[in-house]
C-alpha positions in Angstrom: 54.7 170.7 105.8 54.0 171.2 109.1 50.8 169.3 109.5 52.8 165.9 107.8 55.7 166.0 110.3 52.7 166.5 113.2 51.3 163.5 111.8 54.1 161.3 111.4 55.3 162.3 114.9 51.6 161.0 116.1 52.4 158.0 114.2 55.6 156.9 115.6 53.9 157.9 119.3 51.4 155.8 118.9 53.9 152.7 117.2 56.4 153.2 120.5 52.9 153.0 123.0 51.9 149.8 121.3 55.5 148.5 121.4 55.9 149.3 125.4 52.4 147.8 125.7 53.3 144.5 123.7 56.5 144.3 125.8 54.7 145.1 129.3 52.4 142.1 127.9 55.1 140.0 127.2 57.0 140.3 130.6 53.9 139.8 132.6 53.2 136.9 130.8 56.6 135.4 131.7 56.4 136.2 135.3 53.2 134.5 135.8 54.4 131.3 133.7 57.3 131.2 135.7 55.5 131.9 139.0 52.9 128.9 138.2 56.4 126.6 137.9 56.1 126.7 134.0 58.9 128.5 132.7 58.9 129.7 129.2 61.5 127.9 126.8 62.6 130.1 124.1 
């Protein structure tokens, strides 16, 4: 039992890394846009 919840606690780190990351991505991506005078429309 021990070795599943270790594993689904792995899982969900690595799920909330990529999340951050995607989000981090997303941000930048809007700054720079926005920087170069292009704003993103949503």
């Amino acid at each position: 039992m021990k070795a599943l919840r270790r594993r689904i606690e792995r899982l969900f780190e690595w799920i909330s890394a990529a999340l951050l990351l995607a989000l981090a991505v997303e941000v930048l991506v809007g700054i720079i846009f926005r920087a170069t005078g292009r704003p993103l429309v949503w």
